[in-house]
C-alpha positions as CSV (number, residue, x, y, z in Angstrom):
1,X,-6.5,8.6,12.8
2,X,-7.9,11.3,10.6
3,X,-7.5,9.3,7.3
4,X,-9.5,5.6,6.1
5,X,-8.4,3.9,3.2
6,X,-10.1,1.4,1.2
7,X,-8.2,-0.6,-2.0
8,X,-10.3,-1.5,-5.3
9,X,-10.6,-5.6,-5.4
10,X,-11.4,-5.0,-9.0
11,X,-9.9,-2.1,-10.5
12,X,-6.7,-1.3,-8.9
13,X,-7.7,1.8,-7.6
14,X,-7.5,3.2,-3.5
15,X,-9.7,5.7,-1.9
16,X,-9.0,7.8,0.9
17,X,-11.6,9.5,3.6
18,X,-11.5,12.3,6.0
19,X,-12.7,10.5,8.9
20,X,-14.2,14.0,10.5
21,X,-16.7,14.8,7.8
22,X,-16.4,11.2,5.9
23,X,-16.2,13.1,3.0
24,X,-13.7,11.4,0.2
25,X,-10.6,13.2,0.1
26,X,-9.3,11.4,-3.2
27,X,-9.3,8.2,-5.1
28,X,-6.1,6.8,-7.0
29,X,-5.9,4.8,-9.9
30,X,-3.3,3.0,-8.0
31,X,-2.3,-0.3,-9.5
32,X,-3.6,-2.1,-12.4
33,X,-4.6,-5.0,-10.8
34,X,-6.1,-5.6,-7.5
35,X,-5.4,-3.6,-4.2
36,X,-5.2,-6.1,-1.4
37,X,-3.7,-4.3,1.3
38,X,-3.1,-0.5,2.4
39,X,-1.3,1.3,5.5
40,X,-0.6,4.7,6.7
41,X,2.4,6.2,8.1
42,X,2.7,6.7,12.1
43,X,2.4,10.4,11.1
44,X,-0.6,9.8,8.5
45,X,1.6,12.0,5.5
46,X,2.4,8.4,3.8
47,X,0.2,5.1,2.5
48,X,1.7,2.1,1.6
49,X,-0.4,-0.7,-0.7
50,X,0.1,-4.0,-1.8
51,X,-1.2,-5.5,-5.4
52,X,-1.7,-8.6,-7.5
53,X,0.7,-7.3,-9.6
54,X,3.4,-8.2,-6.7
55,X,4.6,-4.5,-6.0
56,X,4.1,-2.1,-2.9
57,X,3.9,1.6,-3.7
58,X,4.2,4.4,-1.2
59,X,2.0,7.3,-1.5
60,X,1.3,11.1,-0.8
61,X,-1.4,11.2,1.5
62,X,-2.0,14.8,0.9
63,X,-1.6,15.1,-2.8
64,X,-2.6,11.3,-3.8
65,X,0.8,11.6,-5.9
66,X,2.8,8.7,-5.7
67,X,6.3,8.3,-4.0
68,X,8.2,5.2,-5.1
69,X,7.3,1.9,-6.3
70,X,9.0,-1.4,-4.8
71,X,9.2,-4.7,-6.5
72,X,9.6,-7.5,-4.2
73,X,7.3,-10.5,-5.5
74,X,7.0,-12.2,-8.7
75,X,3.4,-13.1,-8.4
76,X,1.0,-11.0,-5.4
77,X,1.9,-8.7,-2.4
78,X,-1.2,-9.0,0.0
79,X,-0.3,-6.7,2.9
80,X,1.9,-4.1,4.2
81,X,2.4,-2.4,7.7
82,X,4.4,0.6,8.7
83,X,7.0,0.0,11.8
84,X,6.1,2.7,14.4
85,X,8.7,5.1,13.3
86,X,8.0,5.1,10.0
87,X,11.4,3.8,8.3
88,X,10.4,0.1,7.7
89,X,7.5,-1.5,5.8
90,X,7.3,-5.1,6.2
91,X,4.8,-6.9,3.2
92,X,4.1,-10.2,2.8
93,X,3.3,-12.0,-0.2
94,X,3.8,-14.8,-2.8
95,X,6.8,-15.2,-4.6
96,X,6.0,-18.6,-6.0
97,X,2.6,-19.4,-6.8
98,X,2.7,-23.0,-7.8
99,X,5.2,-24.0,-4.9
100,X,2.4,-21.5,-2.6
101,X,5.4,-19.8,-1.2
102,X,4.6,-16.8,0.6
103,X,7.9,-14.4,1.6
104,X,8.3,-11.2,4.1
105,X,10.3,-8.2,3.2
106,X,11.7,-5.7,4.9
107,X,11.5,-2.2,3.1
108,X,13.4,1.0,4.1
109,X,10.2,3.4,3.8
110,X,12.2,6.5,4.5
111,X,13.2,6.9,0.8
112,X,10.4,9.2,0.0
């Protein structure tokens, strides 16, 4: 791919390289809690993360704007992963910490 991501552990916040020169294309105060998974789009335009904070947010590659914000998990979201075509993200993560009760979802990522 032409892109690398990388999510803050710490501070919430994703960066994203050219891979051609390595130079940093832009960093994103993404989430205010840790960043523990990232994805891009089949055709690189969108990135997908996944917080403590539970939710998944879809992103402007180009632009670092953000797209839309999904709520799915009351307590973390760890990964996400485009489907080939691009229309479904799939996250896992915990929706009940004390029963340790992890959950998949199924997102329609076409609603940029």
């Amino acid at each position: 791919g032409s892109w690398l991501a990388g999510g803050g552990m710490n501070n919430g916040t994703i960066t994203i390289w050219r891979t051609g020169d390595w130079d940093k294309h832009v960093t994103i105060a993404a989430h205010s809690t840790s960043v523990f998974g990232v994805d891009f789009s089949a055709d690189e335009r969108t990135l997908a993360s996944a917080a403590a904070d539970g939710s998944i947010k879809l992103w402007n590659v180009a632009t670092g704007r953000e797209l839309l914000t999904l709520r799915g998990y009351r307590s973390r979201a760890y990964q996400v992963k485009f489907s080939p075509d691009g229309q479904t993200l799939v996250s896992n993560g915990v929706e009940d910490w004390g029963a340790q009760r992890t959950e998949l979802h199924l997102w329609r990522a076409d609603r940029k």
